[in-house]
C-alpha positions in Angstrom: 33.7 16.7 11.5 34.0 14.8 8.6 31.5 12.6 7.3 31.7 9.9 5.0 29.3 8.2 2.9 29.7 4.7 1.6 29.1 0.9 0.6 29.5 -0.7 3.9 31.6 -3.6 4.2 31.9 -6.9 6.5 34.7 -5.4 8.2 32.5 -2.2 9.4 30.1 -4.5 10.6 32.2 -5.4 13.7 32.1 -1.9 14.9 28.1 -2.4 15.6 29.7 -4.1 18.8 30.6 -0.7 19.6 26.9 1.0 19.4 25.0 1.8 22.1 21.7 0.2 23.5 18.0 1.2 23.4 16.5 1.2 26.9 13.3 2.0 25.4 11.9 -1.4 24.5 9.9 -0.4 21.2 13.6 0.1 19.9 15.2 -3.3 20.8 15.5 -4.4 17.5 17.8 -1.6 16.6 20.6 -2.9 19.4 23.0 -5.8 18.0 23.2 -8.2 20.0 25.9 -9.9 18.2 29.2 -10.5 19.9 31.1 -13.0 17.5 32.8 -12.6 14.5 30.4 -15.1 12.9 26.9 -13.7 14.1 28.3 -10.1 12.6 29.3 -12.2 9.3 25.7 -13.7 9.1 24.1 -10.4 9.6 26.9 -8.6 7.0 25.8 -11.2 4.4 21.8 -11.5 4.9 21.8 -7.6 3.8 24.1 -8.4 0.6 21.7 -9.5 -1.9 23.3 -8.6 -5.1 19.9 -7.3 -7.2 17.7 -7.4 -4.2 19.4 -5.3 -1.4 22.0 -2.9 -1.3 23.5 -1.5 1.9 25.6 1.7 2.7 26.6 3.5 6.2 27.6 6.7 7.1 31.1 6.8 9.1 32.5 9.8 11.2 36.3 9.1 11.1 35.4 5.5 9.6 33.4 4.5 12.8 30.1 3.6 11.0 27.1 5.6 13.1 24.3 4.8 11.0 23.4 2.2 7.8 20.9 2.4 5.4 19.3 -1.0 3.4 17.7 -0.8 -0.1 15.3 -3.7 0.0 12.0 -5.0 -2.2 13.3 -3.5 -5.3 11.2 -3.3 -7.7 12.6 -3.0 -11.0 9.7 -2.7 -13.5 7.8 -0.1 -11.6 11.2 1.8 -10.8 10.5 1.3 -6.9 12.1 0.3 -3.7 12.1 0.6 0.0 14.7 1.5 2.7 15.3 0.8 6.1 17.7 3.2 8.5 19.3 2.3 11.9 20.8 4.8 13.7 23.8 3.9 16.3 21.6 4.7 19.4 24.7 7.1 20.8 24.0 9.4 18.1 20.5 9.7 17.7 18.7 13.3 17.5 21.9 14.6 16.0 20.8 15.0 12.9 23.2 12.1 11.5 19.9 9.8 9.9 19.0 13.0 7.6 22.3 13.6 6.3 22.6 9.9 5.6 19.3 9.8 4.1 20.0 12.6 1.5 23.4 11.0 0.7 21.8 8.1 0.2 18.8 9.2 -2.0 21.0 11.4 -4.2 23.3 8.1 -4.5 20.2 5.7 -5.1 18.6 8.2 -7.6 21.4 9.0 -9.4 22.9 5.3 -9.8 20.0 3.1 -10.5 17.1 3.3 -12.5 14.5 4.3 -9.6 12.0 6.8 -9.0 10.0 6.0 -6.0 11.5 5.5 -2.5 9.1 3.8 0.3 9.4 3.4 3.9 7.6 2.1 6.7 8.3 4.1 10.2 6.2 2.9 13.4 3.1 5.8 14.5 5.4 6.0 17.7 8.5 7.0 16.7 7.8 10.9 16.1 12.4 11.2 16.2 12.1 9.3 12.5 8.8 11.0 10.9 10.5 14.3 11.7 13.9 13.5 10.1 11.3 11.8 7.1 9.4 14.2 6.5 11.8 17.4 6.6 13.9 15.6 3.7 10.0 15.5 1.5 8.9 12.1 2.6 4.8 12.0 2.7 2.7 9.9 4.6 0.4 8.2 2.0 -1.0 5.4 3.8 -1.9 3.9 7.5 -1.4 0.3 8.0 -2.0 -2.1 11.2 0.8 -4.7 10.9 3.1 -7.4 13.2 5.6 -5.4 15.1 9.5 -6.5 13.8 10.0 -7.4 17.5 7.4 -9.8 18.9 10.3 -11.7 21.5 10.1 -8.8 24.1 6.0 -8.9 23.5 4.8 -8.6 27.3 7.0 -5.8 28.3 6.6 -3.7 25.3 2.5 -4.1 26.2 3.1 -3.5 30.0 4.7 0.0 28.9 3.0 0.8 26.2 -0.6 -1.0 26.2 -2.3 2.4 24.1 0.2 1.5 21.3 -0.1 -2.0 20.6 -3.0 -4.6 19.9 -2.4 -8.4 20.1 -4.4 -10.4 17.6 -4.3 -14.4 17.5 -0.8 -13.6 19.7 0.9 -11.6 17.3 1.3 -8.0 18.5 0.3 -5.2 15.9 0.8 -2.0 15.8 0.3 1.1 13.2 3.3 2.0 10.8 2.6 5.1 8.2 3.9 3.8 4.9 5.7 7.1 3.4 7.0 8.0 0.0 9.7 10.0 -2.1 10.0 10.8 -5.4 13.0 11.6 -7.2 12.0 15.0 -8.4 11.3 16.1 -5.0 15.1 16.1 -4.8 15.4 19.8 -7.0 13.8 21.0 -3.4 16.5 20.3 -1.4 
């Protein structure tokens, strides 16, 4: 199985039509819903910031099954965060940690960074696994909105030990996690 690690380009974005969906609703945010060229296009170009954001995919025979965003870089204090989505046929298969090191030894060894944060929900136990076996450390508990707040009352109805609403946002804990660069000679 060959895998294959690279800047991901409008044109792979159309095969996100081709993922699977989350039934469980915490994860909704991860399923496209997109089903035009155009929708695909506006996503494709809101993570194409030229300083700001950079975007790369893992493909397994160039079918992408999992994208990776560099976002809130920070140039001066060499720092930035990522975000990972998983095509939901392919989760627990190991793919997000072998697009995570690909990407941290391509991040690391291309720009001027030395700090990698993330933010990954208390509930998702699948993504603090995959985190944490590559050397990310929790460093920090915050109470923040969920990304998802349009599927509010059923995520609550399943999950009300999870969640908090407050002035009818709902909250929930994310860990905020971090990796440094010379955590990378473990590997």
């Amino acid at each position: 199985m060959e895998l294959e690690f690279r800047k991901l380009t409008r044109k792979d974005a159309y095969e996100f039509s081709k993922w699977g969906k989350h039934e469980d609703p915490r994860f909704f945010q991860y399923n496209f819903p997109y089903t035009h060229r155009v929708e695909f296009d506006a996503w494709y170009f809101s993570k194409q910031r030229w300083i700001t954001r950079k975007v790369y995919g893992l493909f397994l025979e160039d079918y992408p099954i999992g994208f990776v965003t560099l976002k809130h870089i920070n140039w001066f204090r060499r720092s930035a965060e990522l975000g990972i989505a998983i095509d939901p046929n392919h989760v627990s298969e190991g793919f997000g940690t072998v697009l995570l090191k690909r990407y941290l030894s391509y991040v690391f060894e291309h720009y001027p960074l030395e700090t990698m944060k993330l933010r990954v929900a208390h509930f998702n136990h699948r993504a603090q696994k995959s985190y944490e076996k590559i050397g990310f450390k929790k460093v920090k508990e915050v109470v923040e909105p969920f990304e998802e707040q349009s599927f509010k009352e059923l995520v609550l109805s399943k999950y009300p030990d999870q969640f908090d609403v407050v002035d009818g946002v709902l909250m929930t804990t994310f860990y905020i996690m971090i990796f440094k660069k010379e955590q990378m000679k473990d590997w």
